[in-house]
C-alpha positions as CSV (number, residue, x, y, z in Angstrom):
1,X,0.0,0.0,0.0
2,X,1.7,3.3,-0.8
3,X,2.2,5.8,1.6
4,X,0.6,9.5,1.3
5,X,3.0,12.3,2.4
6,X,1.0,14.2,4.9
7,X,2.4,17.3,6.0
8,X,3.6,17.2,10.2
9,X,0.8,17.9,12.3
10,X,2.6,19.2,15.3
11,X,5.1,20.8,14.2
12,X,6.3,23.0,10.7
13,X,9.4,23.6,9.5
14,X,10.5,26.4,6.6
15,X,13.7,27.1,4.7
16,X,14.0,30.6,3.7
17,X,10.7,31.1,4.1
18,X,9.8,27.7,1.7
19,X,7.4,25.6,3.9
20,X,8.4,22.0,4.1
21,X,6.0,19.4,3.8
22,X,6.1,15.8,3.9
23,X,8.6,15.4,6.3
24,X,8.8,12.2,7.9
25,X,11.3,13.6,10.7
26,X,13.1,16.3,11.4
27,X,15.3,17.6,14.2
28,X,17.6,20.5,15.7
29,X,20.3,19.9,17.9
30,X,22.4,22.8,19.9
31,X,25.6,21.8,21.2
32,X,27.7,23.8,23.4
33,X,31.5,23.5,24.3
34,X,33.2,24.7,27.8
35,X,36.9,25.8,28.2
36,X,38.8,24.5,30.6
37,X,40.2,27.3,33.2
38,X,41.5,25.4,36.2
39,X,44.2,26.7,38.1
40,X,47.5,24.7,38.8
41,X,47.0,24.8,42.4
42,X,43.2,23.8,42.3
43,X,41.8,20.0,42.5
44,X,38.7,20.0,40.9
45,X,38.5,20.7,37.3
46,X,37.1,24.1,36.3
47,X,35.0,25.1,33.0
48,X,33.2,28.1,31.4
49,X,30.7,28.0,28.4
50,X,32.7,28.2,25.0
51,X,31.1,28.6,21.8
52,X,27.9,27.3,20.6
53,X,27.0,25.7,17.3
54,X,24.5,23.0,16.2
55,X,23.1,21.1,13.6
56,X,19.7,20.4,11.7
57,X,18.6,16.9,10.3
58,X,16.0,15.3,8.8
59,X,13.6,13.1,6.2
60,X,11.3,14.3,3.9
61,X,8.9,12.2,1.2
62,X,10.9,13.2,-2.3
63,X,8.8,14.9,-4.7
64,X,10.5,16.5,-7.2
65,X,7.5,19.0,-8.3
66,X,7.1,20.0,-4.6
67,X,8.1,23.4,-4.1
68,X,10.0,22.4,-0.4
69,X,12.0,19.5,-2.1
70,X,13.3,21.9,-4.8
71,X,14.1,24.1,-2.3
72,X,16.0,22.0,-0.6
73,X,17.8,20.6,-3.7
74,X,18.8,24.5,-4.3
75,X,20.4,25.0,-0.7
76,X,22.7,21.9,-1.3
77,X,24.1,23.5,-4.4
78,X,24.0,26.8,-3.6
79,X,26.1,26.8,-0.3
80,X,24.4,30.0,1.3
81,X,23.2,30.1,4.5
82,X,19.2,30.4,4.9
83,X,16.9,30.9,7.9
84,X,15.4,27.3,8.6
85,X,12.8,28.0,11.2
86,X,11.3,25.0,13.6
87,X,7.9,25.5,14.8
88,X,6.9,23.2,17.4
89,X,3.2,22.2,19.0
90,X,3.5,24.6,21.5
91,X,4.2,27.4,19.2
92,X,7.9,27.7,20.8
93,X,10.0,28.5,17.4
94,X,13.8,28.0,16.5
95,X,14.8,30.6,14.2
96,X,18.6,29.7,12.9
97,X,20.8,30.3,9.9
98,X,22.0,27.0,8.5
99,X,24.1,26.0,5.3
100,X,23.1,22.6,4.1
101,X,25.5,19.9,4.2
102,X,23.7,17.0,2.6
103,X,21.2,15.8,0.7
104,X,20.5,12.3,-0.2
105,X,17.8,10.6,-1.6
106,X,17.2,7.2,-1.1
107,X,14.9,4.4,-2.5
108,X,13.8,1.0,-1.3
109,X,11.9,-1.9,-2.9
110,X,8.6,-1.7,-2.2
111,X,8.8,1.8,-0.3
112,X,8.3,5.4,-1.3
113,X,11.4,7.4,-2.3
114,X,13.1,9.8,0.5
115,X,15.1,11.6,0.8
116,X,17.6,12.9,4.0
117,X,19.1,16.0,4.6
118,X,21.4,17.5,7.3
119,X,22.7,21.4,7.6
120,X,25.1,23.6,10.0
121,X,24.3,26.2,12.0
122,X,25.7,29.7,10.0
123,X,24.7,31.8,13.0
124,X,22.6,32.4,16.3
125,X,19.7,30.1,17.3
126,X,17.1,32.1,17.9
127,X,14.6,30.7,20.6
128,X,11.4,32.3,21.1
């Protein structure tokens, strides 16, 4: 039986302003690094917050005619940075500038074509 891409019902993400739909999942992921600053004459070990970066991930039914797909397809070979924007259930938003760094479709016997991308974080993560 195929599978009908559905666009997320909790949840909306956009790239440049391009909404995504069909996306099977998709995620955002801040990281953040400390520095060491211990002393010599101290035992225990002592950190600060160092810079912050992250990533975004995801899956998305491939369509070629759909408007978020050739979006997508564009950022991989452009290599500019974008505002990708997360909306979650709650409303909460993540407002960030990322530079894609992949994009791979994928087929399967039997199963609907996908296709998986991933980008950097170019900038701030905006939370709001």
């Amino acid at each position: 039986m195929p599978v009908t891409p559905r666009p997320c019902k909790n949840c909306t993400l956009t790239a440049d302003a391009q909404a995504i739909i069909g996306i099977v999942e998709a995620s955002i992921t801040l990281t953040g690094d400390t520095i060491e600053v211990t002393e010599i004459a101290t035992v225990d070990r002592v950190h600060i917050a160092g810079m912050r970066s992250g990533t975004v991930s995801g899956t998305v039914f491939y369509d070629q005619g759909d408007n978020g797909v050739i979006k997508l397809e564009a950022l991989i070979k452009s290599g500019n940075a974008v505002s990708f924007v997360f909306t979650l259930h709650s409303g909460a938003t993540y407002t960030v500038p990322i530079i894609m760094t992949s994009w791979s479709p994928s087929i399967a016997v039997n199963d609907v074509v996908r296709a998986s991308f991933s980008g950097q974080f170019a900038g701030e993560c905006v939370i709001a």
